[in-house]
C-alpha positions as CSV (number, residue, x, y, z in Angstrom):
1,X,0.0,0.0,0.0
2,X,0.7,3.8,-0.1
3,X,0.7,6.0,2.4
4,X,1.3,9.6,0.4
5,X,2.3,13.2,1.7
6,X,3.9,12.6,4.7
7,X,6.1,15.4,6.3
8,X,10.0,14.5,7.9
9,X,11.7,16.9,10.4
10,X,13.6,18.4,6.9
11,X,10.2,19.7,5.8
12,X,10.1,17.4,3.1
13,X,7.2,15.8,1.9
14,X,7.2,12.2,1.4
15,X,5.2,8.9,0.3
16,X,5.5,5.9,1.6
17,X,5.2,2.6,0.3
18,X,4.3,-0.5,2.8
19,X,4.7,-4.4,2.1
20,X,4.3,-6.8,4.5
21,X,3.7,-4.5,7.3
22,X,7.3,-2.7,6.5
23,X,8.5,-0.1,5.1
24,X,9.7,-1.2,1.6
25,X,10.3,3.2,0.1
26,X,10.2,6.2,1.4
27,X,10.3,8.8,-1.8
28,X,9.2,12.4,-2.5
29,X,6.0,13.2,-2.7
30,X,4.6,12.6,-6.1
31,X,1.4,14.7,-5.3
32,X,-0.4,11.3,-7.0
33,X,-3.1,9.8,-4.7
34,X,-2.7,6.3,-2.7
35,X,-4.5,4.2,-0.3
36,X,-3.9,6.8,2.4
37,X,-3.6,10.3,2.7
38,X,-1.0,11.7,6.1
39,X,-2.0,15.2,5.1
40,X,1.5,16.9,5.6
41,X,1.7,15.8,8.9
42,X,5.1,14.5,10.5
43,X,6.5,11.2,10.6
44,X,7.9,10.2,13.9
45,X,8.7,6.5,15.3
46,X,5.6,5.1,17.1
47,X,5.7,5.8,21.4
48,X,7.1,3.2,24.0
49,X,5.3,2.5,27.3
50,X,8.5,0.7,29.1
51,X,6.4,0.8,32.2
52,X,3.0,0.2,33.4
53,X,0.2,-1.8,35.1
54,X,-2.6,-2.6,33.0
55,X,-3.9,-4.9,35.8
56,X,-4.4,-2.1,38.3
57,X,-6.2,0.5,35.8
58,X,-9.8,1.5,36.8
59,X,-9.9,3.3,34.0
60,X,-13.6,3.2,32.2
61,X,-14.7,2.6,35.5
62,X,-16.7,5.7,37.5
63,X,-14.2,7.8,39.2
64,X,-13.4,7.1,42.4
65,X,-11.4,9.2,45.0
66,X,-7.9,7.9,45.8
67,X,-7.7,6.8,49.0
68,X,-3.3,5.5,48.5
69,X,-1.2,6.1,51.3
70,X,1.9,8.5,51.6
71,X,4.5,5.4,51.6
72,X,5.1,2.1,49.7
73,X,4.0,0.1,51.8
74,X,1.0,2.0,53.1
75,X,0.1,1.9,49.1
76,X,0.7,-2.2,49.0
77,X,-1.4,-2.6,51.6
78,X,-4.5,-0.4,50.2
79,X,-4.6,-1.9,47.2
80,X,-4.4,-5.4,48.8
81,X,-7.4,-4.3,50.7
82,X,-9.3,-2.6,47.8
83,X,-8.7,-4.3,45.1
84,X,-11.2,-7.1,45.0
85,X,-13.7,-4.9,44.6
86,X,-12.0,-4.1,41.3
87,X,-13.5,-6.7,38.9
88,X,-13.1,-7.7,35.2
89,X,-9.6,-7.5,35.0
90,X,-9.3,-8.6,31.7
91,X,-11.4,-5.5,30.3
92,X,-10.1,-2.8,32.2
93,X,-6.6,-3.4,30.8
94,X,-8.2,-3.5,27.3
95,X,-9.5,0.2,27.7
96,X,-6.6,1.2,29.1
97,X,-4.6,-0.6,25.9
98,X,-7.2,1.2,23.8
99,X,-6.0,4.8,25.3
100,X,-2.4,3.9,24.8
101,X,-2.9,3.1,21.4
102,X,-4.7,5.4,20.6
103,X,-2.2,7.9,21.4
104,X,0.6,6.5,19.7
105,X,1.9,3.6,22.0
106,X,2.6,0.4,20.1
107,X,4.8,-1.5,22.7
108,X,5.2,-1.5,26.2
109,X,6.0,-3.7,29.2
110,X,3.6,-4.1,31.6
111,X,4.0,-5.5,35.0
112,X,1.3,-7.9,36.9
113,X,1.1,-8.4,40.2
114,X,1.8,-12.0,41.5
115,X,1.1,-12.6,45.3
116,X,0.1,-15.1,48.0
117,X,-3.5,-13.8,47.9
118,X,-4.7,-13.4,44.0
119,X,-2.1,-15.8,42.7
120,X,-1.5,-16.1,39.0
121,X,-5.5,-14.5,38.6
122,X,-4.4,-11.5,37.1
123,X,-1.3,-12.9,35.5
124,X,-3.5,-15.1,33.5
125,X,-5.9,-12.0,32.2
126,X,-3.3,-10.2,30.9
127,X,-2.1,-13.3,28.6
128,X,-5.4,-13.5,27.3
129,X,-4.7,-9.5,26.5
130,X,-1.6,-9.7,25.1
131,X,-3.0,-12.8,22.7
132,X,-5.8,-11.2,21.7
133,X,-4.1,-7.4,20.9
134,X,-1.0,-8.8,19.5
135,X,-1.5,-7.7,15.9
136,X,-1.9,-3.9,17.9
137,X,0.9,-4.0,20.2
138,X,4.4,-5.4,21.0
139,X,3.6,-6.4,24.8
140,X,6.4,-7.7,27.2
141,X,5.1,-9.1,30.4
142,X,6.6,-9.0,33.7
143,X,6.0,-11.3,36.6
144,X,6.1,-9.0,39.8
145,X,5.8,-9.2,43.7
146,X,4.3,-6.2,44.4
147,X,3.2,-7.7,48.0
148,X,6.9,-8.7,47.8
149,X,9.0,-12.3,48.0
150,X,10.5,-12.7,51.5
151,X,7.5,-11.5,53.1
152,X,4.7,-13.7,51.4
153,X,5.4,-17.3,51.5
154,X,4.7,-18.9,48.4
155,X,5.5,-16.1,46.0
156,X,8.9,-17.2,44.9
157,X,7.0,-20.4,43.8
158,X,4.3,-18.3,42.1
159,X,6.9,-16.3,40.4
160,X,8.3,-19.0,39.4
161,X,5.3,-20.9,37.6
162,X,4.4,-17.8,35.8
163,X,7.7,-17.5,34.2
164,X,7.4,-21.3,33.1
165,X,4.0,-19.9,31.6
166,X,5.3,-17.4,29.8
167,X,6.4,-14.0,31.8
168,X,8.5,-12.6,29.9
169,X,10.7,-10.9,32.7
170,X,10.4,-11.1,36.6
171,X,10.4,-8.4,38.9
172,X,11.4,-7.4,42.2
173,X,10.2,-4.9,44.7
174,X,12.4,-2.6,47.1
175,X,14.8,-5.5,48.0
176,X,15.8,-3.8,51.6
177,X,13.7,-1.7,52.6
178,X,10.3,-3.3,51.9
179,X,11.4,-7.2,51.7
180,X,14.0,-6.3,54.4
181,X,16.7,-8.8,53.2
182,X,18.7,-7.1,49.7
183,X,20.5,-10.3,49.3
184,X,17.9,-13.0,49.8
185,X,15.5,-11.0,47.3
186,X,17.7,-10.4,44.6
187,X,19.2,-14.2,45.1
188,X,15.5,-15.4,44.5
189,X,15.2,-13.2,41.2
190,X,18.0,-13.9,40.0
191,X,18.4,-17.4,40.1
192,X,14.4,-17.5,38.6
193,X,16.0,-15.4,35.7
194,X,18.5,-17.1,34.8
195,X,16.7,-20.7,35.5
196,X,14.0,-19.9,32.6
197,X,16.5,-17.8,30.4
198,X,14.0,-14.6,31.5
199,X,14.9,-11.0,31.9
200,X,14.4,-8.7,35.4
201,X,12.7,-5.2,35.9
202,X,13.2,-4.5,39.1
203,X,10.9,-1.4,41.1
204,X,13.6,0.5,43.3
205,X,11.8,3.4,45.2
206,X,15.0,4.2,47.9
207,X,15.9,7.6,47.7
208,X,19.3,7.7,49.9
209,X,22.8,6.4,49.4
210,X,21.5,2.9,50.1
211,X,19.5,2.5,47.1
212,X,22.8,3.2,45.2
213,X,24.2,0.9,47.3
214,X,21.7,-1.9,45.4
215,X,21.7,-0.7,42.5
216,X,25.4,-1.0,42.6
217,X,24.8,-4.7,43.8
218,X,22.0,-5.6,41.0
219,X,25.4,-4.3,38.5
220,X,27.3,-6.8,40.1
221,X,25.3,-9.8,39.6
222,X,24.2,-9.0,35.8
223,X,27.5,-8.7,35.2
224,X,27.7,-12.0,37.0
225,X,25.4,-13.5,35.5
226,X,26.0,-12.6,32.3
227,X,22.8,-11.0,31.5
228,X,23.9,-7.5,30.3
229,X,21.3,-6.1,28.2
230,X,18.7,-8.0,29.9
231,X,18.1,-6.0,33.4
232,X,16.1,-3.0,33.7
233,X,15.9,-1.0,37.2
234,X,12.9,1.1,37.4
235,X,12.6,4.3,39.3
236,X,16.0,4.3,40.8
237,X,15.1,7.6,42.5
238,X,18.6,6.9,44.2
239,X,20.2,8.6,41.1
240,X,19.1,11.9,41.8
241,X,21.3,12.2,44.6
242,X,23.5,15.7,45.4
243,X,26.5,13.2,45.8
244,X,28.4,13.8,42.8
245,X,31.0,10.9,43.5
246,X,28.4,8.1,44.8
247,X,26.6,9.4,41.6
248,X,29.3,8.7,39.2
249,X,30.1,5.1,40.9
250,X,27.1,4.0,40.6
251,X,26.4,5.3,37.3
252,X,29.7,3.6,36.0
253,X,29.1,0.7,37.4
254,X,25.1,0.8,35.5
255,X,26.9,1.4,32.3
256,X,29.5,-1.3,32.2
257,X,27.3,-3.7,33.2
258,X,24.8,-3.1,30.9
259,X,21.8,-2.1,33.5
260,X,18.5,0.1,32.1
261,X,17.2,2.6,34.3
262,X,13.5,3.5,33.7
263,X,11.7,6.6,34.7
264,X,7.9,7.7,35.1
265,X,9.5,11.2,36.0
266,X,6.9,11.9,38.8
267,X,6.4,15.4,40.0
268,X,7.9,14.9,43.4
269,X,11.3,13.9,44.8
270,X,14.5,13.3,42.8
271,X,14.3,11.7,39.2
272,X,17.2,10.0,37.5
273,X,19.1,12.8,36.0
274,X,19.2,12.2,32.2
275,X,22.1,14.3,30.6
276,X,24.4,13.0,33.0
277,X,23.3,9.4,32.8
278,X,24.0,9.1,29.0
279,X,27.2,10.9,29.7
280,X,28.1,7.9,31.4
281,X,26.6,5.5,28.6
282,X,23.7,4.1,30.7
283,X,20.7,2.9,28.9
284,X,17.4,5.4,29.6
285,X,14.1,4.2,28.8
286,X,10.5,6.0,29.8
287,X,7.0,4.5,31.1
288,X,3.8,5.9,32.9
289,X,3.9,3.6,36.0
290,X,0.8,4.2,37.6
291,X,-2.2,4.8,35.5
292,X,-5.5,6.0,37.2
293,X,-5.4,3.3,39.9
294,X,-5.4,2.9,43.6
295,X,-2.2,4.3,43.7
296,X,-2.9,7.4,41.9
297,X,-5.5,9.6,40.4
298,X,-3.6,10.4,37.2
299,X,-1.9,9.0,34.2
300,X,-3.5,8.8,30.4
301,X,-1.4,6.4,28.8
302,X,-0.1,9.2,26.4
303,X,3.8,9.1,26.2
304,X,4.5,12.6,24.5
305,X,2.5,13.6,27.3
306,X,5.1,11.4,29.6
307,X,7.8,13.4,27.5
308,X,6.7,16.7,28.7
309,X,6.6,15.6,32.0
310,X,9.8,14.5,31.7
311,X,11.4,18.1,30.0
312,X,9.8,20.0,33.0
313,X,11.7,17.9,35.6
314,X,14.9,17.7,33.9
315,X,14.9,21.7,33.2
316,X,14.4,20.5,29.2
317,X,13.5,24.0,27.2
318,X,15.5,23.7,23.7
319,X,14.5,22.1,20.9
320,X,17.3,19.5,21.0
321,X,16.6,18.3,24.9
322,X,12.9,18.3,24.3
323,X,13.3,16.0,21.2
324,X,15.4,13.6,23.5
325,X,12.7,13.7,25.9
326,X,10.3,12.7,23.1
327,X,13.3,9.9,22.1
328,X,13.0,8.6,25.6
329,X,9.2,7.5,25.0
330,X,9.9,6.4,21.4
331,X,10.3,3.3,19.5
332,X,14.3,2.7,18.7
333,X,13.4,1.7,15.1
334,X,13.8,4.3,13.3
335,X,11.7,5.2,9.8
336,X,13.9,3.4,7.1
337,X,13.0,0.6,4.3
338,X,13.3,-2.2,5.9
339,X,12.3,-1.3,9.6
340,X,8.0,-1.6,10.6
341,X,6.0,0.6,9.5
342,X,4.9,1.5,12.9
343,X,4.7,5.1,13.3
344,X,2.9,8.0,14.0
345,X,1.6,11.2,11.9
346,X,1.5,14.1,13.5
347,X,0.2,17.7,13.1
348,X,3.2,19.3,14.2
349,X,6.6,20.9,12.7
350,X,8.8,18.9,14.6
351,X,9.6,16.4,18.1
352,X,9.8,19.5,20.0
353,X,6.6,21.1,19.0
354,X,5.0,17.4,19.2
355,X,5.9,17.8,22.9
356,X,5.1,20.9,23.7
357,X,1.7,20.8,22.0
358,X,0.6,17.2,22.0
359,X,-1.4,17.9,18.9
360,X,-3.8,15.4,16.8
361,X,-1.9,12.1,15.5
362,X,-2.6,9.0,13.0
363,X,-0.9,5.9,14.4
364,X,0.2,3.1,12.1
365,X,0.7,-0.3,13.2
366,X,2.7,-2.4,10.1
367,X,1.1,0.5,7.8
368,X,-2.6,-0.3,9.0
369,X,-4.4,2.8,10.3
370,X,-5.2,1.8,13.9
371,X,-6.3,4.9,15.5
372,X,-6.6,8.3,14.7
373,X,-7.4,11.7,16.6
374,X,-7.8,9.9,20.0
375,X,-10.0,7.6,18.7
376,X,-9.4,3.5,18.6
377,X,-10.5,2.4,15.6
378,X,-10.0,-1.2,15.8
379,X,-13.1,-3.9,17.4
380,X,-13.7,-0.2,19.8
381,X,-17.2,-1.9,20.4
382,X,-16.3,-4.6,22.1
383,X,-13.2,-4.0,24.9
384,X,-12.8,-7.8,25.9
């Protein structure tokens, strides 16, 4: 097929011609009609959710008043006590996947909570998800103890099944300071990892010298282990410490091991500082995290909105730092024959302006027009 008069970041207008769900040309604009028209607007790579919890969404539900707690734990507990009353798991994460989609996000990694109370339950939703969206989006699925390991007897074991089933990583949850025993967790996760050939994204909230101190230790054992490439820390609000040299140790130590850090770039606290992490050649990646849920009111699923959120924490205002912001939230594959044609059209001049405006958007999925202007346009009648 051919997509005609689309826009690059030259100003250039180009068609595009699709087979197979890739790109196979990119070539000016003849002016000639084709199957679709992108009306001038520009081409960027399709958005990257690298973080969130389409289990937990009550999105599409009535609004209800968030009622979380100030702390981890306080949070892990409300939802444990709450979330029963949250039913049809399986549909809720379909119109949250909708939303995401709809504004631009064709793969993400979500995680699912796995405890001693609701088992594999919501582990086993989300396959059916992922199955039945996989033409939509690129879905990676992470088996995580949100209630915990040490704590919860049984959980190892549960983690354990679910990554025999499928999971495609497993997580881990605040190894010291909520599981209370750094080396036992990250023992248990590791040994699970490497047992099924699996990948780890790992939630680390600690905010002082002793969550470098981990993070540190998790670059240690990938290195170990031999799994560089293939461990992702999330949060690691650790790294926006004022210490310049337990910064650069631990940021070293991230790089040459190959460890990913991922950030939601929330509006309180310290982020992982961005710049400086690339200086030092660690992997960045962006996600929402929490998404309407019981652990917090907001969230959209709309990753350029995740990249403005993430240019007014970092002190982004030029063009350049706002377009890495946006690069952040992006899929790596860049528009070239040969590469998916999963992409995005988008009424604006360039990344920066996408950003800062958030304007109207086509989203491609291997060339097939699957939502436009907000909208879902593909089975929107039925979620699940």
């Amino acid at each position: 097929m051919r997509l005609t008069n689309g826009r690059l970041e030259d100003a250039s207008l180009v068609d595009l011609t699709v087979e197979h769900g890739r790109i196979a040309a990119i070539a000016p604009a003849t002016g000639q009609p084709g199957d679709a028209d992108l009306c001038g607007r520009l081409l960027l790579p399709a958005l990257t959710d690298g973080h969130v919890h389409l289990d937990k969404t009550v999105l599409g539900m009535p609004w209800r008043p968030n009622s979380g707690a100030p702390t981890v734990s306080g949070r892990v507990e409300n939802e444990r006590r709450l979330r029963r009353s949250l039913t049809r798991v399986a549909e809720r994460a379909a119109a949250l996947l909708h939303r995401m989609i709809a504004n631009g996000t064709t793969r993400l990694r979500t995680h699912v909570d796995i405890d001693d109370e609701i088992g594999l339950e919501n582990f086993h939703a989300l396959q059916a998800v992922i199955a039945k969206y996989r033409t939509q989006a690129d879905i990676e699925l992470v088996a995580f103890p949100q209630s915990g390991i040490l704590r919860r007897p049984g959980v190892a074991a549960l983690l354990d099944a679910a990554l025999a089933e499928g999971a495609d990583l497993i997580g881990g949850l605040d190894p010291a300071t909520y599981d209370g025993d750094a080396r036992a967790h990250l023992d248990i996760v590791f040994t699970l990892a490497q047992k099924h050939g699996k990948g780890i994204d790992i939630h680390l909230h600690d905010r002082d010298s002793g969550g470098n101190a981990q993070l540190r230790d998790i670059a240690a054992r990938t290195t170990a282990a031999g799994m560089a490439g293939q461990v992702t820390v999330s949060h690691a609000f650790s790294l926006g410490t004022p210490d310049e040299a337990d910064f650069a140790a631990t940021a070293t130590a991230l790089a040459r091991a190959g460890v990913a850090i991922l950030t939601s770039s929330p509006s309180a606290g310290p982020v992982p500082p961005v710049k400086p992490l690339l200086a030092h050649g660690v992997t960045l990646r962006a996600g929402s995290d929490n998404i309407r849920d019981l652990w917090s009111p907001f969230g959209n699923g709309c990753m350029i909105e995740r990249a403005m959120l993430i240019s007014l924490r970092q002190g982004f205002r030029t063009d350049a730092d706002i377009a890495l912001a946006y690069d952040l939230c992006s899929d790596s594959r860049r528009l070239s024959p040969g590469a998916p044609a999963d992409f995005i059209a988008i009424a604006a001049e360039t990344r920066a302006e996408a950003v800062a405006e958030r304007p109207a958007r086509m989203v491609f999925r291997g060339g097939r027009l699957i939502a436009q202007d907000g909208k879902y346009l593909e089975g929107e009648a039925a979620l699940f």
